[in-house]
PALORO-770884 format. One record per residue (C-alpha): residue in three letters; residue number from 1; x, y, z. Coordinates in nm, 3 decimals. Layout:
PALORO-770884
+------+------+---------+---------+---------+
! resn ! resi !      xx !      yy !      zz !
+------+------+---------+---------+---------+
!  ALA !  NUM !       X !       Y !       Z !
...
+------+------+---------+---------+---------+
***
This chain:
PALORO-770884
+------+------+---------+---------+---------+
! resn ! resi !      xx !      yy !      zz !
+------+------+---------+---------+---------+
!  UNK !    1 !  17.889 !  -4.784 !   0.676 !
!  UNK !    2 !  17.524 !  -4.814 !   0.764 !
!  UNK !    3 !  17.542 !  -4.464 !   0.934 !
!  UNK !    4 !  17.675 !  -4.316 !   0.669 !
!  UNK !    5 !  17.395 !  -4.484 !   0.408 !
!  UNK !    6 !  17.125 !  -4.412 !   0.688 !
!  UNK !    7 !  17.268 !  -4.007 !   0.663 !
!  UNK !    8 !  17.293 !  -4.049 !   0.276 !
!  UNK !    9 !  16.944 !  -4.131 !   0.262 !
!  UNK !   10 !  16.792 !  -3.891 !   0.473 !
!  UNK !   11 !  16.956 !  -3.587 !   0.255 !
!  UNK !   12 !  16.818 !  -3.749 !  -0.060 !
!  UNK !   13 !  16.463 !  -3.733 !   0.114 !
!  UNK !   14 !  16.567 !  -3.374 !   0.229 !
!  UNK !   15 !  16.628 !  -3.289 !  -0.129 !
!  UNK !   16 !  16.280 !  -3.488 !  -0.282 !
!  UNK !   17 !  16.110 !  -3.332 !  -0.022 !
!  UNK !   18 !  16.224 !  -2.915 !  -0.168 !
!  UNK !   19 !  16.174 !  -3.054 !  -0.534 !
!  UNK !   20 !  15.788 !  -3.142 !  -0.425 !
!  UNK !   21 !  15.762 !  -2.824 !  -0.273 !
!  UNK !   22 !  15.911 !  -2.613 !  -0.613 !
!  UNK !   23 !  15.680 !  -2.837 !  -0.839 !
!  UNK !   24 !  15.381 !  -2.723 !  -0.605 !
!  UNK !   25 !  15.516 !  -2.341 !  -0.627 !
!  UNK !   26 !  15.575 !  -2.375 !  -1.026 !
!  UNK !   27 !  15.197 !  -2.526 !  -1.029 !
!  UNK !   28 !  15.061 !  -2.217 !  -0.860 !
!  UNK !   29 !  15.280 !  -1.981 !  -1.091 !
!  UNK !   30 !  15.556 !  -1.893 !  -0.755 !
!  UNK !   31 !  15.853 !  -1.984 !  -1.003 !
!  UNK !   32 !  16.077 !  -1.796 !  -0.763 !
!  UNK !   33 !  16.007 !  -1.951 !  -0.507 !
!  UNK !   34 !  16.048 !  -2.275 !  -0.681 !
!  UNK !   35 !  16.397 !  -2.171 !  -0.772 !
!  UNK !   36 !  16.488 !  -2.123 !  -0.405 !
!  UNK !   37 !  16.345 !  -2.437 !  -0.312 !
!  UNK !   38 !  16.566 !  -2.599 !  -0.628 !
!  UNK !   39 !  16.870 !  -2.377 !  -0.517 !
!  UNK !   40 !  16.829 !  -2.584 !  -0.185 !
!  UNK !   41 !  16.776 !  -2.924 !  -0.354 !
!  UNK !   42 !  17.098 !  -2.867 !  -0.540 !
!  UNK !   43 !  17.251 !  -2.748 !  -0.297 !
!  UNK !   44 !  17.208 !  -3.106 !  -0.094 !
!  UNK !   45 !  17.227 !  -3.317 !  -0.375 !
!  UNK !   46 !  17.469 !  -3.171 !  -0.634 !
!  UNK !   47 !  17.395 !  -3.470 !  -0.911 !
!  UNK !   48 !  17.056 !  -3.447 !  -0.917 !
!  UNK !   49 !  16.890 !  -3.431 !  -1.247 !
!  UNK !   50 !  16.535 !  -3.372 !  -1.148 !
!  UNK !   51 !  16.633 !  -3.085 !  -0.932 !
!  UNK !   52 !  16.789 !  -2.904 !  -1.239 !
!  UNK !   53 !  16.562 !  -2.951 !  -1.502 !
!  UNK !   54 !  16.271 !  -2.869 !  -1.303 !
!  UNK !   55 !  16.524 !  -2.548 !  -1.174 !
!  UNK !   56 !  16.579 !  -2.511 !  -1.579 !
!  UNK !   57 !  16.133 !  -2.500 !  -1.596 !
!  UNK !   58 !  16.094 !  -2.258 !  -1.354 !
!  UNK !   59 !  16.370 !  -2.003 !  -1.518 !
!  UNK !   60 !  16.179 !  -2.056 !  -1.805 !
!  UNK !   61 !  15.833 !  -1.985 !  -1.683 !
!  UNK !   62 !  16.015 !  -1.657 !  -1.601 !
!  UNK !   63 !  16.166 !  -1.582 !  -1.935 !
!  UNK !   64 !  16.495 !  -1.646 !  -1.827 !
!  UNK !   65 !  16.581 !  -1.866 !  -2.135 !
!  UNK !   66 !  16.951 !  -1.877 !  -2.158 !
!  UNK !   67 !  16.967 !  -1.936 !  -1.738 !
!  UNK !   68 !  16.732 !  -2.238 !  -1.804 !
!  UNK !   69 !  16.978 !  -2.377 !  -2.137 !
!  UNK !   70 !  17.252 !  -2.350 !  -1.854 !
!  UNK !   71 !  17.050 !  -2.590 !  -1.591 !
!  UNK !   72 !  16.950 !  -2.818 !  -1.903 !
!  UNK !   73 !  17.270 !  -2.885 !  -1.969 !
!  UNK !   74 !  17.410 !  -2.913 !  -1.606 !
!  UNK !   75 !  17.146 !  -3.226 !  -1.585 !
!  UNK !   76 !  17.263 !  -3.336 !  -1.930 !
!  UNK !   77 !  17.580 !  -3.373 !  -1.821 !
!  UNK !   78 !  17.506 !  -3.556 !  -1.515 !
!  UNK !   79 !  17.273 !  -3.825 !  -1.744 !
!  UNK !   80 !  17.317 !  -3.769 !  -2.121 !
!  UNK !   81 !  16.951 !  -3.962 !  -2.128 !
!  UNK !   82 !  16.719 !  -3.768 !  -2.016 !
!  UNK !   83 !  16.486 !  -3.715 !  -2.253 !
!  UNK !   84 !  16.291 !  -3.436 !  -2.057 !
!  UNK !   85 !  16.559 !  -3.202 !  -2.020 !
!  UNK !   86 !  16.622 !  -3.194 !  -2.399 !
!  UNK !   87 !  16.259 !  -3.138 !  -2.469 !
!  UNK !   88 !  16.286 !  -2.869 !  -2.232 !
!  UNK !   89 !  16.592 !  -2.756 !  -2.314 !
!  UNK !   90 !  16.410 !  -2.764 !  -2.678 !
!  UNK !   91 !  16.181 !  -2.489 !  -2.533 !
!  UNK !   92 !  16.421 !  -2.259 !  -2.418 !
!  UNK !   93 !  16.583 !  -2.269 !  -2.742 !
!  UNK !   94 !  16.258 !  -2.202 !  -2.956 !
!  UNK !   95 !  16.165 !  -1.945 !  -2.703 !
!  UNK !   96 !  16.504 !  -1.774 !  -2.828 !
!  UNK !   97 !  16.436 !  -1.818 !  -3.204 !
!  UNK !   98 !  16.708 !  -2.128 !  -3.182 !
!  UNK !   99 !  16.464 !  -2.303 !  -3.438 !
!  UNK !  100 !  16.782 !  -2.559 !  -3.573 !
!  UNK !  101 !  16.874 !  -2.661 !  -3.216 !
!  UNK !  102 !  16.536 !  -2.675 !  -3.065 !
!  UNK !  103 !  16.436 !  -2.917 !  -3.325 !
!  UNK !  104 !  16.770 !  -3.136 !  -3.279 !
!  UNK !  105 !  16.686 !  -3.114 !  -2.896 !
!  UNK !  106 !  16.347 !  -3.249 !  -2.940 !
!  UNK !  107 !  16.446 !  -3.499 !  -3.235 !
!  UNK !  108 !  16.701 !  -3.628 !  -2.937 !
!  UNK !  109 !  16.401 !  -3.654 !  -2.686 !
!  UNK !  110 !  16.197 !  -3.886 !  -2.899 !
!  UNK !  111 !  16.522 !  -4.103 !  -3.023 !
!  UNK !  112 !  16.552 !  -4.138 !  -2.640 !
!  UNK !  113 !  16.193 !  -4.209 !  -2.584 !
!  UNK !  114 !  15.937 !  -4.315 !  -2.880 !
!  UNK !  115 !  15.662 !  -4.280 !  -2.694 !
!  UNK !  116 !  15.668 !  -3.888 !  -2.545 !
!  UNK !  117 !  15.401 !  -3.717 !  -2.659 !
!  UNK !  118 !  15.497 !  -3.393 !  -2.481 !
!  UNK !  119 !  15.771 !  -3.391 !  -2.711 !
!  UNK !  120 !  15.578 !  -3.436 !  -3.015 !
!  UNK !  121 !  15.331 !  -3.139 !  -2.917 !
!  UNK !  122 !  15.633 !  -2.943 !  -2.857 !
!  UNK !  123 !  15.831 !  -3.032 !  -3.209 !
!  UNK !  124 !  15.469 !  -2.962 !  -3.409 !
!  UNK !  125 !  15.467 !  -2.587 !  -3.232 !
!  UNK !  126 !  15.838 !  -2.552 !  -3.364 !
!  UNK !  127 !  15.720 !  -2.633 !  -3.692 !
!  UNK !  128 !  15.396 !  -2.395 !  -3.674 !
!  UNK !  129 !  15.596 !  -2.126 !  -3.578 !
!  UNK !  130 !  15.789 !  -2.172 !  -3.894 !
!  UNK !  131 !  15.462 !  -2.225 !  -4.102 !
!  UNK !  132 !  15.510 !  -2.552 !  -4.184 !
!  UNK !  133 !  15.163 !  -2.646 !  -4.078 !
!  UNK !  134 !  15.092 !  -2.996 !  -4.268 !
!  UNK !  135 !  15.409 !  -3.120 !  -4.121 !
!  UNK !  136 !  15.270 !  -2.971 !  -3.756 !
!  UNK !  137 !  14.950 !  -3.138 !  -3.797 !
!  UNK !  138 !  15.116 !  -3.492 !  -3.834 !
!  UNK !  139 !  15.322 !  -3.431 !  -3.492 !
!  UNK !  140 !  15.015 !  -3.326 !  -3.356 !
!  UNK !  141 !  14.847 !  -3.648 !  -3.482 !
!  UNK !  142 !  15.154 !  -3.837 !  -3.293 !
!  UNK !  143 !  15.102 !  -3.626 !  -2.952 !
!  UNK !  144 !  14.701 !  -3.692 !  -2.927 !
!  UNK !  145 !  14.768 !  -4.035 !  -2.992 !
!  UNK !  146 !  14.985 !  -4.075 !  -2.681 !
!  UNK !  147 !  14.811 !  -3.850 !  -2.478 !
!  UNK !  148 !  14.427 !  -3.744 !  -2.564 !
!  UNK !  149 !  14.379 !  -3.551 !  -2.281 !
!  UNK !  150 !  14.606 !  -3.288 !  -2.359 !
!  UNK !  151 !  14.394 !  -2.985 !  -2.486 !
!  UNK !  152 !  14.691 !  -2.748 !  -2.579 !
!  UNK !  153 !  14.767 !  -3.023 !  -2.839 !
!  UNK !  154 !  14.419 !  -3.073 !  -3.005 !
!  UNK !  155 !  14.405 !  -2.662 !  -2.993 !
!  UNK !  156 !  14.743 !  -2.645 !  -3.159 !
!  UNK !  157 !  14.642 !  -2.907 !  -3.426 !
!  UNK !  158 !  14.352 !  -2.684 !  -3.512 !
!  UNK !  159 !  14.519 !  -2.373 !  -3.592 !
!  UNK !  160 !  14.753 !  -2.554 !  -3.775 !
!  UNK !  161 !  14.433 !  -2.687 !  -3.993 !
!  UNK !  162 !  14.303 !  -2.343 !  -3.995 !
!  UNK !  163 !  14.634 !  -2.216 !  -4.142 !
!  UNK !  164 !  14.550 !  -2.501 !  -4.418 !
!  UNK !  165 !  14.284 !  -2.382 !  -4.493 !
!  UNK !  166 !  14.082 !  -2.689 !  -4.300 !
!  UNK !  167 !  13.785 !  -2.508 !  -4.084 !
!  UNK !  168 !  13.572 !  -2.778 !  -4.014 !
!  UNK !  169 !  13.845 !  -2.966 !  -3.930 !
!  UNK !  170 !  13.992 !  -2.698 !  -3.708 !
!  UNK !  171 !  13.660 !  -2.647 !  -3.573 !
!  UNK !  172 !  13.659 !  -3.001 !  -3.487 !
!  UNK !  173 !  13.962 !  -3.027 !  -3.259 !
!  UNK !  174 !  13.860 !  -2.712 !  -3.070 !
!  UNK !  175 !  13.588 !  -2.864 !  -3.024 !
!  UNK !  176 !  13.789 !  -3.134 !  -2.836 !
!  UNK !  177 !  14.030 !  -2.885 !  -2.667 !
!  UNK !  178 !  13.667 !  -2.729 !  -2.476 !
!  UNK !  179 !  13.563 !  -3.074 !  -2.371 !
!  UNK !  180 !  13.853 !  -3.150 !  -2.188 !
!  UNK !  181 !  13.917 !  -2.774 !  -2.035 !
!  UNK !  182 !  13.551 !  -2.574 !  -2.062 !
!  UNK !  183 !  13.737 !  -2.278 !  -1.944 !
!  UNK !  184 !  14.024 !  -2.244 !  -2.248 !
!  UNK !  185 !  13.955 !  -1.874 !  -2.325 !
!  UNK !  186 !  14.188 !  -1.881 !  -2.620 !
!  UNK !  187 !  14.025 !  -2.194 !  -2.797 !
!  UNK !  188 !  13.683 !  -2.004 !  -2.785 !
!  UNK !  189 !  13.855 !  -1.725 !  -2.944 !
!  UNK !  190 !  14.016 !  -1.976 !  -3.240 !
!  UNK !  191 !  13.764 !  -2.152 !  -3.278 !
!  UNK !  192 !  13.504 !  -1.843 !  -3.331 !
!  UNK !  193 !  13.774 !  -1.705 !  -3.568 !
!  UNK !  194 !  13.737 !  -2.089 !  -3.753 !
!  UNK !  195 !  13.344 !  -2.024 !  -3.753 !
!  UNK !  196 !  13.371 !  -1.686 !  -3.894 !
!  UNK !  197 !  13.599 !  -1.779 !  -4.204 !
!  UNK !  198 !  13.299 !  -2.057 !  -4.227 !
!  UNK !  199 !  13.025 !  -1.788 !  -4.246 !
!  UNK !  200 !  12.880 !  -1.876 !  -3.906 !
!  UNK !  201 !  12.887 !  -1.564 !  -3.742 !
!  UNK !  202 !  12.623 !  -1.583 !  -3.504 !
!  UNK !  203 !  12.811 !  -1.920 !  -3.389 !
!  UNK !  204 !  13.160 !  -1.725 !  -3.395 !
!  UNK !  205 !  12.980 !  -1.463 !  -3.166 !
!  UNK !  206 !  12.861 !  -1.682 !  -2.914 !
!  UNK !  207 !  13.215 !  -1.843 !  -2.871 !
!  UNK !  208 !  13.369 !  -1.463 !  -2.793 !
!  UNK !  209 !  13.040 !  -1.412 !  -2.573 !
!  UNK !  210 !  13.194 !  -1.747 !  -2.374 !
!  UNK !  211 !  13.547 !  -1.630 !  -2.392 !
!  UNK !  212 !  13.424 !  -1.252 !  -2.269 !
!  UNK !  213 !  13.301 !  -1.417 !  -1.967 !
!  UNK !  214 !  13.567 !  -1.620 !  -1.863 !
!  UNK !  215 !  13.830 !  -1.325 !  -1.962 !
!  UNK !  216 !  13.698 !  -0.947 !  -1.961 !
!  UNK !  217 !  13.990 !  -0.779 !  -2.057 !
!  UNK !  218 !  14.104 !  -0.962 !  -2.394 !
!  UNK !  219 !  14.113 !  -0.661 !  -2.589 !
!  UNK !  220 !  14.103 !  -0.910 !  -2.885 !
!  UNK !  221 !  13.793 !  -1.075 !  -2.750 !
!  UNK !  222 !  13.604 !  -0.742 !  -2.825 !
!  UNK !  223 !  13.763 !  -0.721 !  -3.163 !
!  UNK !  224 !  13.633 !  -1.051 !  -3.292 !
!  UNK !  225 !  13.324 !  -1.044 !  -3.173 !
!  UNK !  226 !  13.300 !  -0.677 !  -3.346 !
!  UNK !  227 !  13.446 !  -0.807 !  -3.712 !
!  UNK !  228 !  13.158 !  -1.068 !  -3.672 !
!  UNK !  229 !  12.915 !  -0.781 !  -3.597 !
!  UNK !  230 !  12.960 !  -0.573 !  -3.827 !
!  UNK !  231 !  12.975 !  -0.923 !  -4.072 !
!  UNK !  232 !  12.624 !  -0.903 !  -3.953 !
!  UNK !  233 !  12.554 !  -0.545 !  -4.020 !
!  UNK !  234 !  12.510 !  -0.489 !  -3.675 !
!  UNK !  235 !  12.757 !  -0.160 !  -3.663 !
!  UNK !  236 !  12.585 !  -0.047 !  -3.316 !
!  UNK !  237 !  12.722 !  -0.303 !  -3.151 !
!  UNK !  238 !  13.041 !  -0.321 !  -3.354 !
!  UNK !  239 !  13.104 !   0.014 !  -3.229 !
!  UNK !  240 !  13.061 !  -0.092 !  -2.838 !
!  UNK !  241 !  13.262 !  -0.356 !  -2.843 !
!  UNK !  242 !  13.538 !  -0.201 !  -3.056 !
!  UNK !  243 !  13.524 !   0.086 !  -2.768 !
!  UNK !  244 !  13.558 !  -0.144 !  -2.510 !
!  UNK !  245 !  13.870 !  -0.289 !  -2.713 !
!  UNK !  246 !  14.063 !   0.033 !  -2.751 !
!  UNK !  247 !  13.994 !   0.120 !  -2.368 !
!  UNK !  248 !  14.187 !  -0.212 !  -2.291 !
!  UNK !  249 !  14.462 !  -0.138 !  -2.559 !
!  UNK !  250 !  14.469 !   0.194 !  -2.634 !
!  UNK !  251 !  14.700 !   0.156 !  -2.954 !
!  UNK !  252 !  14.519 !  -0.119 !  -3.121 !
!  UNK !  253 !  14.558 !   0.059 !  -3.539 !
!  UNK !  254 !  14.284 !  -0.274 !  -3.602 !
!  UNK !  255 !  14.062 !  -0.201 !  -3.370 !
!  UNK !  256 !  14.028 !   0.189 !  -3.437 !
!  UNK !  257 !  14.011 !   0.079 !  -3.807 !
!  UNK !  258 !  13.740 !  -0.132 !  -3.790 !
!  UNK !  259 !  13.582 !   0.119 !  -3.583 !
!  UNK !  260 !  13.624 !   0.340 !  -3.816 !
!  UNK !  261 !  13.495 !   0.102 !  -4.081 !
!  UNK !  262 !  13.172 !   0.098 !  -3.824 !
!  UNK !  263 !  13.111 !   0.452 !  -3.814 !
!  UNK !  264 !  13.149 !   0.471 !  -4.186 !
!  UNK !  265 !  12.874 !   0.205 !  -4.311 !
!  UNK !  266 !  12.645 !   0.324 !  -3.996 !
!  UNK !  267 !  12.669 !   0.666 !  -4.176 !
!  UNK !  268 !  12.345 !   0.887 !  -4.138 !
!  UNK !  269 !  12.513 !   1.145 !  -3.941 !
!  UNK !  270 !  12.776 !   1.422 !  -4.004 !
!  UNK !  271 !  12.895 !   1.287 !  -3.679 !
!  UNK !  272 !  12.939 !   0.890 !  -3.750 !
!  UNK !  273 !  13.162 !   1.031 !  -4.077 !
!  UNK !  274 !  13.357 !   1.253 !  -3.871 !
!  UNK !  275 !  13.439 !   1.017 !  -3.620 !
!  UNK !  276 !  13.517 !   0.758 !  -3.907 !
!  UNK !  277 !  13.755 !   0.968 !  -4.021 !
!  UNK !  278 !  13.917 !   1.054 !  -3.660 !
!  UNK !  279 !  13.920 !   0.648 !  -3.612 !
!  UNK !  280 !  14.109 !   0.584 !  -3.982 !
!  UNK !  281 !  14.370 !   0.888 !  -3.903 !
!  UNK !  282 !  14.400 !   0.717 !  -3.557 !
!  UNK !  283 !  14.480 !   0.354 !  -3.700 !
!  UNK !  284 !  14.736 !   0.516 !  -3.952 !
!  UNK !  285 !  14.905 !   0.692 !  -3.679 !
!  UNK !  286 !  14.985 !   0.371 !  -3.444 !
!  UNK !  287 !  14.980 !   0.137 !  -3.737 !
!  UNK !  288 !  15.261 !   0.311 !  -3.953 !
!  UNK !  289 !  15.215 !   0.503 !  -4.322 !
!  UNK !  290 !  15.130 !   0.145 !  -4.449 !
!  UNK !  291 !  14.863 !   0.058 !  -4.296 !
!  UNK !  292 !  14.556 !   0.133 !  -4.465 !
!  UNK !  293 !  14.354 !  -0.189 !  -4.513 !
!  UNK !  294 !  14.035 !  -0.008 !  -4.554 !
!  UNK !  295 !  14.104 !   0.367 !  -4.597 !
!  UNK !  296 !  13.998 !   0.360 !  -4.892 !
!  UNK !  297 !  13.732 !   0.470 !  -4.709 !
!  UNK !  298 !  13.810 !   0.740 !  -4.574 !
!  UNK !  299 !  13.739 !   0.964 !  -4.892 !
!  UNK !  300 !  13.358 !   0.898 !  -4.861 !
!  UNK !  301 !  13.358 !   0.973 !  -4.460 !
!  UNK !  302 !  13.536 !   1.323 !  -4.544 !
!  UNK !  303 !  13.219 !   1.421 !  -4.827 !
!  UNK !  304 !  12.988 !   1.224 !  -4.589 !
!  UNK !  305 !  13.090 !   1.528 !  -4.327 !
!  UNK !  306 !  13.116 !   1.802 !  -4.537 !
!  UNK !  307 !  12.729 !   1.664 !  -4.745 !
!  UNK !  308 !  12.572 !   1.526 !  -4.476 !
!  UNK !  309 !  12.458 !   1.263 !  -4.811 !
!  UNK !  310 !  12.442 !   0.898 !  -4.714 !
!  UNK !  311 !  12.740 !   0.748 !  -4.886 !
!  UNK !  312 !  12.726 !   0.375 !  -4.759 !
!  UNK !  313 !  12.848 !   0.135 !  -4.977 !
+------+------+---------+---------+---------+
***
């Protein structure tokens, strides 16, 4: 009996020690090689619920959503529980528009544990994604409370509060989110979107200038810092960072708008009018007939090119 326990034990360690290697792999973004080290924890220990929910994270990291419900509910069944393999499972679900079950999955996480934050950040971006922002905001409250050194949930409370209509608040928890990770790209970007809706353009500027740095091919880096711009009057440099944007994404109907928009108010030229009009005709044709928030326009760039008058409005 002891050499069977002794043998028992040492598979067990066989199969910890492949789950620390796949949670190393899924750190540095290998999911699948994490899978193959899970395939080979499973494969020693059958019953082991760590080994397929973190199997069931990794398929998810890869989009394989319905592959990662499967390994959710393999550990389910082995320990009906465990309360981080219905949040995750929760993910998979919302991931798959499953908005109904992801929220029962992640109501069951938090029956099963009071106290798990992760599962309040993750119920309060179900309910953002289904614009129900004051009810996010309160599940965000719930998460930071448990955990304040989670940036993803002071970020995600902020757009929710910018969705309300709540700037300086939102401005506020981005603020937050930066402290605890100077290097979150997308909560510059938010946050300068916050500013600009609070008329502090210059401010909103300088955040894109940060997120520019840390990311030089956001597309929609160049964009915002360009609507702030040309906020500014400053349609020269509008115009260079809006042609930065469209080299990144060449079928970007806003950016080629507001370039267009650019061209149009810089005006002085035959030239600026004609390529205001190109840039308009250019967001129409990727956008769709509907799109035409400022073609309006247009009009005035067509007599601008065949006048040569200054038509700026």
């Amino acid at each position: 009996m002891l050499c069977l326990a002794a043998i028992a034990a040492v598979y067990a360690q066989t199969a910890q020690a492949y789950i620390k290697l796949a949670v190393n792999k899924e750190r540095n973004r290998n999911h699948a090689g994490a899978i193959e080290d899970l395939d080979k924890a499973i494969a020693i220990e059958p019953n082991n619920v760590t080994a397929y929910t973190y199997r069931g994270i990794s398929k998810n990291s890869m989009k394989l959503y319905a592959a990662a419900i499967e390994d959710f509910n393999k550990a389910l069944a082995i320990n009906p529980n465990f309360a981080p393999a219905y949040n995750d499972r929760g993910n998979s679900k919302r991931r798959l528009k499953m908005y109904d079950d992801a929220l029962a999955d992640y109501n069951q996480a938090l029956f099963i544990n009071a106290r798990y934050a992760l599962a309040y950040h993750n119920r309060a971006a179900l309910k953002a994604e289904q614009n129900q922002f004051a009810e996010a905001v309160l599940d965000f409250d719930k998460a930071i409370i448990l955990d304040t050194a989670y940036q993803q949930s002071f970020h995600g409370r902020g757009n929710a509060k910018a969705k309300l209509g709540q700037y300086k608040e939102a401005v506020a928890d981005f603020d937050r989110a930066i402290e605890i990770d100077a290097e979150f790209t997308t909560a510059y970007l938010d946050r300068a979107a916050a500013k600009e809706q609070l008329g502090r353009y210059a401010d909103a500027i300088a955040d894109i200038d940060k997120a520019v740095t840390l990311k030089v091919t956001d597309a929609q880096a160049y964009y915002s810092r360009a609507e702030n711009e040309e906020k500014m009057n400053n349609f020269t440099d509008a115009i260079t960072d809006l042609n930065k944007a469209v080299n990144i994404k060449p079928k970007y109907a806003e950016a080629y708008n507001s370039r267009g928009y650019a061209y149009y108010k810089l005006g002085d030229s035959k030239e600026n009018y004609q390529q205001a009009v190109i840039d308009y005709d250019m967001a129409v044709a990727i956008g769709g007939p509907d799109y035409k928030p400022l073609y309006k326009y247009r009009p005035l760039a067509v007599m601008g090119m065949g006048s040569g008058l200054i038509l700026k409005q």
